[in-house]
LOSEVEX-145782 format. One record per residue: x, y, z of N, C-alpha, C in turn; residue in one letter. Coordinates in steps of 0.05 Angstrom, whole numbers. Last residue first. Example, Ala and Ser with C-alpha at 12.3 -4.5 7.8 and 13.67 -1.06 7.14 Angstrom:
BEGIN
+--------+---------+--------+---------+----------+--------+--------+---------+--------+----+
: n.east : n.north :   n.up : ca.east : ca.north :  ca.up : c.east : c.north :   c.up : aa :
+--------+---------+--------+---------+----------+--------+--------+---------+--------+----+
:    257 :     -45 :    142 :     273 :      -21 :    143 :    258 :       1 :    157 :  S :
:    264 :    -114 :    156 :     246 :      -90 :    156 :    264 :     -66 :    156 :  A :
+--------+---------+--------+---------+----------+--------+--------+---------+--------+----+
END
This chain:
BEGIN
+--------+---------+--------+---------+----------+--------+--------+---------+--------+----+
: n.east : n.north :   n.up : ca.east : ca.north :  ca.up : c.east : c.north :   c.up : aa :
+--------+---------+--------+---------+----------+--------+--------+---------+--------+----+
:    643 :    -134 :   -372 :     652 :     -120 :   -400 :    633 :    -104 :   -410 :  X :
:    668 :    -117 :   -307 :     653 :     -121 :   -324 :    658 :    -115 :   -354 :  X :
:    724 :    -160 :   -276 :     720 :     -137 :   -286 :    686 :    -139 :   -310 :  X :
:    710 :    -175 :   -223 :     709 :     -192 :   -240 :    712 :    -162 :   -254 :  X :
:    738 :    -171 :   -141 :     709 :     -168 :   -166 :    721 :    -173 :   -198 :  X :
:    768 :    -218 :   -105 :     771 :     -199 :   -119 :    750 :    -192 :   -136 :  X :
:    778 :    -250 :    -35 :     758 :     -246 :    -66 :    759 :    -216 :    -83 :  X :
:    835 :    -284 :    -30 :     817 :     -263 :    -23 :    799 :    -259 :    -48 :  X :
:    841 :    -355 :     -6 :     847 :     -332 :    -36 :    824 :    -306 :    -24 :  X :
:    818 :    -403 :     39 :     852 :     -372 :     32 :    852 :    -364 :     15 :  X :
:    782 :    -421 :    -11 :     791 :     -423 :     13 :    820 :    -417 :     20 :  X :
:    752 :    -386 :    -62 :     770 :     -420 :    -53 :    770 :    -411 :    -26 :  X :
:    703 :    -340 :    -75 :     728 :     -345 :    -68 :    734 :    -371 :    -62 :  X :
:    642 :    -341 :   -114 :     655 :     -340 :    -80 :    695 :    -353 :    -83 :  X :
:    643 :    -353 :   -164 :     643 :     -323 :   -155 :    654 :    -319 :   -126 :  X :
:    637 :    -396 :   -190 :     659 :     -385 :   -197 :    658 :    -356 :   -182 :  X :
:    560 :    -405 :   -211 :     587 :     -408 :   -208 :    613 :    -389 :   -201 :  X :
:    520 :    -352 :   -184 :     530 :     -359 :   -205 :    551 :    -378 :   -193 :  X :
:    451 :    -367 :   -144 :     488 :     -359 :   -146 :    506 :    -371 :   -167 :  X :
:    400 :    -370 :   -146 :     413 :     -345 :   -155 :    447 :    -335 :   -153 :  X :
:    397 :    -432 :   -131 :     384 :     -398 :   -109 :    393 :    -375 :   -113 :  X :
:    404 :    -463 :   -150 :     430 :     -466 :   -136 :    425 :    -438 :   -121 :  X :
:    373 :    -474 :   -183 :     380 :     -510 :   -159 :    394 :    -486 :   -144 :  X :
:    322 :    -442 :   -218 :     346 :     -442 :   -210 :    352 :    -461 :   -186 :  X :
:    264 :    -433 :   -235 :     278 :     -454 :   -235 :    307 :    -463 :   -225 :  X :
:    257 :    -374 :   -223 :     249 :     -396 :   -206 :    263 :    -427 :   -205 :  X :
:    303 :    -321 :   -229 :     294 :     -349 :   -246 :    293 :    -367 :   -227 :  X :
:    303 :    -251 :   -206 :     304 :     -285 :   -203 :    296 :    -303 :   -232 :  X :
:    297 :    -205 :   -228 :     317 :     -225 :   -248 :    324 :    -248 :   -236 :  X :
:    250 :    -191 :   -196 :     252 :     -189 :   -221 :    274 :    -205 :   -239 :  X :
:    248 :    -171 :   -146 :     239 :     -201 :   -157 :    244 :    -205 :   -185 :  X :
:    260 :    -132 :   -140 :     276 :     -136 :   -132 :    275 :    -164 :   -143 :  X :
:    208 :    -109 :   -157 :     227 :      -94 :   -176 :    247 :    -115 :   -170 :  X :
:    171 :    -123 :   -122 :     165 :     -136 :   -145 :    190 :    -120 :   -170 :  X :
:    190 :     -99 :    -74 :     200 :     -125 :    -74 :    191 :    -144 :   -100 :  X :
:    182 :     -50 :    -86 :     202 :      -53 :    -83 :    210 :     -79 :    -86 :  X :
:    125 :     -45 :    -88 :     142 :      -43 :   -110 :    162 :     -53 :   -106 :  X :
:    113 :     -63 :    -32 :     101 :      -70 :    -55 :    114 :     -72 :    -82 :  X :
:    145 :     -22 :     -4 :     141 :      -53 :     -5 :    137 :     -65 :    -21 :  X :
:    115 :      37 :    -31 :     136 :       21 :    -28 :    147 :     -10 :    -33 :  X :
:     62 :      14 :     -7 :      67 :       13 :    -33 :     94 :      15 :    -30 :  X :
:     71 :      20 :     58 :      66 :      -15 :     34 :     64 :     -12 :      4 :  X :
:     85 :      66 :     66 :     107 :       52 :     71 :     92 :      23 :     50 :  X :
:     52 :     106 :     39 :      83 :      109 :     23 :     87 :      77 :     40 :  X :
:     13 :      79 :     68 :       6 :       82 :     37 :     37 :      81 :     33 :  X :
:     17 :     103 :    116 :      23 :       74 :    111 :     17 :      67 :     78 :  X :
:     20 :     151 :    117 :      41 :      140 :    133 :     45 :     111 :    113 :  X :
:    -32 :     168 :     92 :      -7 :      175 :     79 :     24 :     167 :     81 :  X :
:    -64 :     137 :    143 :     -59 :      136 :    120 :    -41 :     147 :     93 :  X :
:    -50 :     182 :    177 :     -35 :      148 :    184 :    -37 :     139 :    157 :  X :
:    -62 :     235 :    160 :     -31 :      221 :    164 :    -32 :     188 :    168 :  X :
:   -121 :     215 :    158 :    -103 :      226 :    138 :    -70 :     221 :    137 :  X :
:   -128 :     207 :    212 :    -134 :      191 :    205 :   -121 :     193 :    170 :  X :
:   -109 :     265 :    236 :     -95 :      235 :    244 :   -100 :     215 :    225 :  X :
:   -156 :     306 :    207 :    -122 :      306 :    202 :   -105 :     272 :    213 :  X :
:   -207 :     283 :    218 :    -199 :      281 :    194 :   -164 :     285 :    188 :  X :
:   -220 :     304 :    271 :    -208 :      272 :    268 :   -197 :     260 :    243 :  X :
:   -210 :     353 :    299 :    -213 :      342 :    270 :   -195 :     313 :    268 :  X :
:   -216 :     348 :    357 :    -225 :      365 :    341 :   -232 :     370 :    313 :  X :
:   -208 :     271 :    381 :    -201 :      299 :    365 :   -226 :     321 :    357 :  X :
:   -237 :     231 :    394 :    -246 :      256 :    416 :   -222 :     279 :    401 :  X :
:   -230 :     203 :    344 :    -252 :      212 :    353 :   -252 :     233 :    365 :  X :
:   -174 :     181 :    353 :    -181 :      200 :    341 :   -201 :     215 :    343 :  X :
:   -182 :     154 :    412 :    -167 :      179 :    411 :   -169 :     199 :    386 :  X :
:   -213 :     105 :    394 :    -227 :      130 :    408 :   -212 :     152 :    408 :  X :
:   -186 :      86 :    354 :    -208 :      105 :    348 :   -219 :     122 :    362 :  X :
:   -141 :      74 :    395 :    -136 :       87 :    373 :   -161 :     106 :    370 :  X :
:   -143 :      39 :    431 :    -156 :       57 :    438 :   -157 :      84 :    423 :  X :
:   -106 :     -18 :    414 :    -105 :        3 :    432 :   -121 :      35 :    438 :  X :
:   -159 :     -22 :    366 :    -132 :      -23 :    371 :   -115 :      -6 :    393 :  X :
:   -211 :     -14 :    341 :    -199 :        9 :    356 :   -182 :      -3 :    376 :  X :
:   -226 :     -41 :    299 :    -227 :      -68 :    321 :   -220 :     -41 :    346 :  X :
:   -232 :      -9 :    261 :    -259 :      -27 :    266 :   -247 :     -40 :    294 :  X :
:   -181 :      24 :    264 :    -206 :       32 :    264 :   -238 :      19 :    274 :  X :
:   -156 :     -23 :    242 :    -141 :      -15 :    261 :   -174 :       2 :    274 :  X :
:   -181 :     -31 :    197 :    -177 :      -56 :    212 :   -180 :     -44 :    241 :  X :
:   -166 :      16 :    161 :    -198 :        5 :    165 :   -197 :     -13 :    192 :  X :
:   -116 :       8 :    157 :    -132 :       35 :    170 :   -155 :      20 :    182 :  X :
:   -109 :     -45 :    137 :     -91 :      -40 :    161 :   -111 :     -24 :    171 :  X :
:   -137 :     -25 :     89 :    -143 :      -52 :     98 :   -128 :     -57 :    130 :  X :
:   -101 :       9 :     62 :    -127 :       16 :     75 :   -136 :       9 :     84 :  X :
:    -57 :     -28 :     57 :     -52 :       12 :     70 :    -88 :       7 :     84 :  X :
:    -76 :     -59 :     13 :     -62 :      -68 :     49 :    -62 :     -40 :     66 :  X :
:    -87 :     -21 :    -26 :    -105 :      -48 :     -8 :    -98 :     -47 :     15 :  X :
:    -31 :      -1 :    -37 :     -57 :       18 :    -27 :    -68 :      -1 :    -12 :  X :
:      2 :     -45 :    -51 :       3 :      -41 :    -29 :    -16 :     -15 :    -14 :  X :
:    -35 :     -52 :   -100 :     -39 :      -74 :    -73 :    -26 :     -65 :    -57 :  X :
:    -20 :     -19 :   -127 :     -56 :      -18 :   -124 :    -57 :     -44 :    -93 :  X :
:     29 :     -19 :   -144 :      24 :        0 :   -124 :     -8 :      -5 :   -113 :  X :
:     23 :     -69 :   -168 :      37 :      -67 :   -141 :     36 :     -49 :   -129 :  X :
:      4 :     -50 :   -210 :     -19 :      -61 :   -199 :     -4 :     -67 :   -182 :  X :
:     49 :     -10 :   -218 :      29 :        6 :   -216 :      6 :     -10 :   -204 :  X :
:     85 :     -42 :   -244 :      88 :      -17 :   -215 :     69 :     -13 :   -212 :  X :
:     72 :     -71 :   -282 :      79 :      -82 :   -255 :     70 :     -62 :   -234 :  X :
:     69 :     -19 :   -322 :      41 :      -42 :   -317 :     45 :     -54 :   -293 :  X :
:    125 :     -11 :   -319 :      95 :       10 :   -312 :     77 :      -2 :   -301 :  X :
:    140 :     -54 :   -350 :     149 :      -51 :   -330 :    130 :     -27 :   -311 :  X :
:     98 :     -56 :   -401 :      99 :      -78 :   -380 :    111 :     -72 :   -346 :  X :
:     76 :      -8 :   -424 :      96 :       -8 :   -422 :     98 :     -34 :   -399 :  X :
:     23 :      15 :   -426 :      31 :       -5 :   -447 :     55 :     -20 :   -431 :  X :
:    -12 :      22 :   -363 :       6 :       37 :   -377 :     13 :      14 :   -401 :  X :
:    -86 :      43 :   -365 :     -64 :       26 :   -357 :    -41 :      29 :   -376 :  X :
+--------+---------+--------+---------+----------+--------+--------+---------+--------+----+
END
């Protein structure tokens, strides 16, 4: 496991959106979901479909996964006001101009 805290996130967010990836496969498979399993089945190699959906859905919920524990990141729970600074939305008739950064 990586030292590095921000690593350390990514990585047990990537382990959960694997879970859910496999946990979808498996599901989709056990209950044969529109007629899924049987269509892979009567494949010739049922091993190529069942490979892509899984590679399908691995990139898309890890992704997810990361993405929304990267994006979560400079909330502060305690915040009244839901992550909006003072002083940033425009008055009423003034156009909004950006702030210069320092």
């Amino acid at each position: 496991m990586p030292q590095n805290p921000l690593l350390r996130m990514l990585v047990w967010n990537w382990l959960a959106g694997a879970a859910a990836a496999v946990t979808l496969l498996v599901g989709l498979l056990a209950t044969d979901a529109m007629h899924l399993r049987e269509l892979i089945l009567a494949s010739d190699s049922p091993g190529v479909p069942i490979a892509m959906l899984l590679i399908g859905f691995l990139v898309t919920f890890c992704s997810v996964a990361m993405g929304s524990a990267i994006m979560g990141l400079g909330q502060d729970d305690g915040d009244p006001d839901g992550g909006h600074r003072e002083g940033v939305e425009p008055q009423a008739g003034e156009a909004w101009e950006p702030r210069p950064t320092r």
